[in-house]
FIZA-356498 format. One record per atom (N, C-alpha, C): x, y, z; residue in one letter. Coordinates in steps of 0.05 Angstrom, whole numbers, plus 5000, padded with zeros to 4 digits. Atoms other than C-alpha are relative to their C-alpha. Layout:
<atoms>
XYZa ...
</atoms>
This chain:
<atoms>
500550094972x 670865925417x 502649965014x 498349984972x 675166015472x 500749775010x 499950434993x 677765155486x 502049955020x 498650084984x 682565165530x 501650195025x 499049904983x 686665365594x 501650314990x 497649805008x 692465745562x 498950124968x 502549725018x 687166105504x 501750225007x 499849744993x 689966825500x 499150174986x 501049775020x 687767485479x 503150184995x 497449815005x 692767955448x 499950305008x 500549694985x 694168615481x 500850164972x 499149805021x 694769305438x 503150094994x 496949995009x 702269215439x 500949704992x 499050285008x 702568535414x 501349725008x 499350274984x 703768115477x 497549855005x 502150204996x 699367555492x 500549945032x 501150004976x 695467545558x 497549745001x 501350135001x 692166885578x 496350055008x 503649884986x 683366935588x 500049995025x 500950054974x 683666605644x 501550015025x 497150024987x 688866685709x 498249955023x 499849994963x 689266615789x 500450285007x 498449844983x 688267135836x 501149945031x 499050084983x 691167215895x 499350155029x 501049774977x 687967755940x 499849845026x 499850124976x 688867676010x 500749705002x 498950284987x 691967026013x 503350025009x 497349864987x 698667036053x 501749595001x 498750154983x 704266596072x 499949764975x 499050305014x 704765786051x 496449974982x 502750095028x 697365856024x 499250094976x 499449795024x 698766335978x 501549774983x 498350085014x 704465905957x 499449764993x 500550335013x 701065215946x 497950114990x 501749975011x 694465575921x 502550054971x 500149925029x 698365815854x 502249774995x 499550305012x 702965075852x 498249934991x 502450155012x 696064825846x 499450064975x 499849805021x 694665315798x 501549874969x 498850085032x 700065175750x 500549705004x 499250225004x 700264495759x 497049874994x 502950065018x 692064485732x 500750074968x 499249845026x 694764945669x 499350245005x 499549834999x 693965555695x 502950194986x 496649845009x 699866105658x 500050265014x 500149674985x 697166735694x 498449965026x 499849994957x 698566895769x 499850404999x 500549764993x 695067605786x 501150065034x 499850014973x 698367865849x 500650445006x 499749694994x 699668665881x 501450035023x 498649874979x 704769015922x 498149945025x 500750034980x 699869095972x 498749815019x 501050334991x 697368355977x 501749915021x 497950104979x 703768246013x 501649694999x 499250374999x 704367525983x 502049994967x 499250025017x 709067715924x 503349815003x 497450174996x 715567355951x 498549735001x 501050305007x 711266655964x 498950014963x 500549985038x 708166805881x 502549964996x 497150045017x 715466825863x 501349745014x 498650234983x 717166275910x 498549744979x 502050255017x 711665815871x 500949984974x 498949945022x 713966085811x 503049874995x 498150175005x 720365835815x 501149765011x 500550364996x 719365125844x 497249854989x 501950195014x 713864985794x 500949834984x 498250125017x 718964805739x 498250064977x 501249865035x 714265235684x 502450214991x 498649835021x 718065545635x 499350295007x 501349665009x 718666315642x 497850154982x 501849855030x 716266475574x 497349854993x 501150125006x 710966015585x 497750155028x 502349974966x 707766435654x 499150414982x 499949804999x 704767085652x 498850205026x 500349884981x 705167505710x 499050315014x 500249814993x 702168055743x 499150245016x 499449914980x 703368525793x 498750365002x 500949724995x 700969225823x 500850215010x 499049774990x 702969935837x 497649985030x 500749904997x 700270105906x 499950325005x 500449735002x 696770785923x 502550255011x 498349804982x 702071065975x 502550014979x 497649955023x 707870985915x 499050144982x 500049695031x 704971455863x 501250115001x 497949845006x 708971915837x 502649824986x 498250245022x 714671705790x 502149975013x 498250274998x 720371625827x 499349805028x 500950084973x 716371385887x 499949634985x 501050275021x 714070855830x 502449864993x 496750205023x 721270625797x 500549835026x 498750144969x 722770485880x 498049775003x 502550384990x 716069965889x 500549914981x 500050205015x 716969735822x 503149865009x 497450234996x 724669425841x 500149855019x 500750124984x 721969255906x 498349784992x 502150215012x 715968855870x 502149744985x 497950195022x 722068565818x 501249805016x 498650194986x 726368325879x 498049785011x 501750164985x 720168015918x 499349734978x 501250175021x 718067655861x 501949834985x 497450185007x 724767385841x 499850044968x 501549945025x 722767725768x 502250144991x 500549865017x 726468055714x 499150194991x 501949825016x 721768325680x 497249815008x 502250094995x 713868275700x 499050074974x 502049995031x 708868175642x 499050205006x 501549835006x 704668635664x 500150185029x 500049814968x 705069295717x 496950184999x 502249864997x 698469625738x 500450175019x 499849744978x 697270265773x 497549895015x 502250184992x 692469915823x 497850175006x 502649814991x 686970535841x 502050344986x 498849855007x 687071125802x 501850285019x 499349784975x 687571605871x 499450304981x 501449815003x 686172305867x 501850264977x 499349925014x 691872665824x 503249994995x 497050095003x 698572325817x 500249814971x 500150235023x 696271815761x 502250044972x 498349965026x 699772195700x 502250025008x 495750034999x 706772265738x 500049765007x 500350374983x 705871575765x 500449904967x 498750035020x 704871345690x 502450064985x 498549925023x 709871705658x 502449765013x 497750235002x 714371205698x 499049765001x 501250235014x 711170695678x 500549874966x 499749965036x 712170855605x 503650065003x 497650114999x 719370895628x 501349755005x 499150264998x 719170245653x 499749804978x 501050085023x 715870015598x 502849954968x 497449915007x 721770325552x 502049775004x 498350144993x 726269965586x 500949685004x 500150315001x 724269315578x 499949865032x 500550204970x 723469115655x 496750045005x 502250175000x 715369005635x 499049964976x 500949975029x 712868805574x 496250074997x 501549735014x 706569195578x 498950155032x 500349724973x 703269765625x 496750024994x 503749934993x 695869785653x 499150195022x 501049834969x 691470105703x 497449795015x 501750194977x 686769805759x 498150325004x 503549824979x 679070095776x 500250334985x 499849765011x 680170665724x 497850074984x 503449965021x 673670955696x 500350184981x 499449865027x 672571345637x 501150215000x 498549714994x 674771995655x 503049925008x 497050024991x 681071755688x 502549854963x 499150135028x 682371375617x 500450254982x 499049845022x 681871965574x 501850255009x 496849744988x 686772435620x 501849834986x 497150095010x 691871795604x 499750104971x 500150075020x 689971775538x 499950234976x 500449705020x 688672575513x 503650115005x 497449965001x 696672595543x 501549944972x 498450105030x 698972295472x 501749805004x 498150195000x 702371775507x 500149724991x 501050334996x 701871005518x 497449985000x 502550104981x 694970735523x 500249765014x 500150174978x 694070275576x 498649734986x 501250155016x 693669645554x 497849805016x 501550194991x 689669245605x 498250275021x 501249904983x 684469595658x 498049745014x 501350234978x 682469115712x 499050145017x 501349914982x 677069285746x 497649795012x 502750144982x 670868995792x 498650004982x 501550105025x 666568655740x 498749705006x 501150234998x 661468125746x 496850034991x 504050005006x 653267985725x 498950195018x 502249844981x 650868425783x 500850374995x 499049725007x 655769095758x 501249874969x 498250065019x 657768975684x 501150344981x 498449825011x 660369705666x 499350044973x 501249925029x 657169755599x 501350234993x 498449785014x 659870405580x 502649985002x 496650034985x 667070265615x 500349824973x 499050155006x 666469645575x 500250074965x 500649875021x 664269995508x 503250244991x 498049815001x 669670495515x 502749975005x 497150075007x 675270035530x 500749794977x 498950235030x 673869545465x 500550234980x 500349725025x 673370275427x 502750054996x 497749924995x 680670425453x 502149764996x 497950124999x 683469825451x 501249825028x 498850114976x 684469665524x 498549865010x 501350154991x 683468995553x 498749995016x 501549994976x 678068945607x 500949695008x 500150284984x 679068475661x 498249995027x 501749934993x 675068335709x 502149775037x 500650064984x 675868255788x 498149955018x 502850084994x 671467905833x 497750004983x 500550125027x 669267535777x 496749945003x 502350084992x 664167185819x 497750135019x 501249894979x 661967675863x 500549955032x 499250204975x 664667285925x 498049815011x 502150254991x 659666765918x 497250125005x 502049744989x 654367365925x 497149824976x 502549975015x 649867055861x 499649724997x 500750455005x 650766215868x 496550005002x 502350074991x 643566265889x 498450224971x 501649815023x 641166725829x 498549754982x 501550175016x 635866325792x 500249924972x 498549985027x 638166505721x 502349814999x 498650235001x 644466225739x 500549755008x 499950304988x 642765595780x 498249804978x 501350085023x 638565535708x 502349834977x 496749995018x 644865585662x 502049765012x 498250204991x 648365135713x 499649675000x 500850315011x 643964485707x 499550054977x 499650065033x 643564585634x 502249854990x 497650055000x 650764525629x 501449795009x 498350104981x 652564155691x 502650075009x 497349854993x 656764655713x 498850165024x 501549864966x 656465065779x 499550344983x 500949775012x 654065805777x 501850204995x 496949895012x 661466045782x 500649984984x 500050055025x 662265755720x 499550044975x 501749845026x 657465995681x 500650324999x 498749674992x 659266705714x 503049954974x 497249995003x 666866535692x 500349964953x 500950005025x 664366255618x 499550284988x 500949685001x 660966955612x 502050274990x 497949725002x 666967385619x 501149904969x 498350005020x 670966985570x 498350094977x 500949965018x 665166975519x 499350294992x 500049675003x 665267725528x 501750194997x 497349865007x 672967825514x 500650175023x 498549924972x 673767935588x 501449755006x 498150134992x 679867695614x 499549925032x 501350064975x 678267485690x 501849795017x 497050114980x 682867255756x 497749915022x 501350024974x 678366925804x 501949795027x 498550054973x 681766825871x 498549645006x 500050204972x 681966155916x 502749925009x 497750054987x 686165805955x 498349624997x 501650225004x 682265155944x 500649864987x 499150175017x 685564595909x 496249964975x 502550165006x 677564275885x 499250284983x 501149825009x 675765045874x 501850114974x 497149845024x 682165235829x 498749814973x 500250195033x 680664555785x 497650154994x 502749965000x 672864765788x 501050294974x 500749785014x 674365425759x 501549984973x 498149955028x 679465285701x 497749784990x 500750185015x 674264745680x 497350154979x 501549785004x 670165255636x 500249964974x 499250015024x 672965035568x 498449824980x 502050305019x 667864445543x 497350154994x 503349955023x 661064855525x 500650244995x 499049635011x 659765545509x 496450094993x 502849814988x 653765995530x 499350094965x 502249915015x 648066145475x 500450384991x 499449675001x 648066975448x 497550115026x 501249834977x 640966965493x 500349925023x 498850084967x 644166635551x 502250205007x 498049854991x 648967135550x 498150355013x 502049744999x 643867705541x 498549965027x 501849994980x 639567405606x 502249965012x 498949884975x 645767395648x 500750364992x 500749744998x 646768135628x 497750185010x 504049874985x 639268295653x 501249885026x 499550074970x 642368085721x 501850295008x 498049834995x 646468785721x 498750245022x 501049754987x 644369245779x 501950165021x 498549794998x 649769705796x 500849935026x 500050114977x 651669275857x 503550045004x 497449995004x 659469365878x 500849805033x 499150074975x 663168895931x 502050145016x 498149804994x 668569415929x 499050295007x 500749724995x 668970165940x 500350054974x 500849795027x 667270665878x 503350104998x 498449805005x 673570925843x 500450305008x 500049735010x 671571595841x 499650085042x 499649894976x 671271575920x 502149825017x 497650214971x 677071135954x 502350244983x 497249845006x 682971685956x 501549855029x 497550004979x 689171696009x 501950215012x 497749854991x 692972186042x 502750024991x 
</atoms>
């Protein structure tokens, strides 16, 4: 059982990635930057953030007036779509490094697979990788097919794939096919954006517990060896969500939030958001 904040799972290259982290989507400016103080000053160690969020200089600003230990955070950041290509990529990744006041980021994701840049886009990735300025290399919203182009290359496999994951879409085959491989699932919009508080199942699960229905959502992932970043900016909401560590969901409480899965997405489909 999964007991605490800083719990990690181990990635297929032997770094350790915490269950639970902060995201950061759309939050900008000084709220960005006191949502992830809050953060690590609950026990948060993982701060999810992306080039295109636009809030990676306040993340690195928090980051280094929290007074946590480097080797004690794990961070991680995103390729966007208009940098594909590899050396389009080495250029946002030093841009991402400076914004962030970073080193080396824990973890680089290719954030949408897009329509056919992904394998030169990796390959510098797997040079960055190499080089020690990230200690490991993922992809974002990548479905099965886009996984076995990386993966029939002979190269790297990807060690994390973060994608849109919650009770109302749980990816069953995606999720089947990345414990097969090796690669961690994680899951964005964890909660749906508040889309299932009113679901009966889980306002069941939640007075059992005495926990809210985010909660039981957030319980869920971990007990399912999903890793999971749910966003606020909410001091009350940040504590609320790291507090997830004191019970631990039943095999058929898990099974009746699974019967909640109907192919519902808050996002756009992989296989149709491209870009010019």
């Amino acid at each position: 059982m999964t007991k605490h904040i800083t719990d990690c799972t181990i990635l297929n290259n032997g770094v350790t990635m915490p269950w639970l982290g902060i995201g950061t989507y759309k939050a900008k400016g000084k709220e960005v930057q006191q949502a992830v103080e809050t953060a690590l000053e609950v026990g948060y160690r993982s701060i999810d953030t992306a080039s295109v969020y636009g809030n990676e200089e306040e993340v690195g600003q928090a980051i280094a007036s929290s007074g946590v230990a480097r080797n004690e955070l794990f961070v991680t950041t995103k390729l966007w779509n208009d940098d594909q290509g590899y050396d389009s990529t080495l250029r946002a990744f030093e841009t991402s490094q400076k914004k962030l006041g970073l080193n080396v980021i824990d973890l680089y994701l290719i954030h949408w697979p897009g329509r056919d840049q992904y394998k030169e886009t990796w390959r510098a990735f797997e040079r960055l990788y190499s080089e020690g300025s990230v200690r490991a290399i993922g992809v974002s919203n990548f479905q099965v097919h886009h996984l076995r182009d990386l993966i029939d290359e002979g190269g790297t496999v990807p060690a994390v794939n973060q994608v849109e994951l919650h009770p109302g879409l749980i990816q069953q085959e995606l999720q089947d096919f990345c414990g097969a491989q090796g690669i961690q699932l994680e899951a964005w919009s964890p909660i749906m954006k508040g889309k299932l508080n009113q679901e009966s199942t889980l306002k069941g699960l939640a007075q059992k517990y005495g926990k809210t229905p985010a909660q039981i959502i957030l319980r869920w992932d971990i007990q399912n060896q999903i890793v999971t970043i749910p966003k606020s900016v909410t001091p009350e909401r940040i504590r609320e969500n790291a507090d997830i560590f004191d019970f631990e969901l039943t095999p058929d409480e898990l099974r009746q939030i699974d019967a909640l899965d109907s192919d519902k997405r808050t996002g756009p489909h992989p296989d149709q958001l491209f870009w010019d």
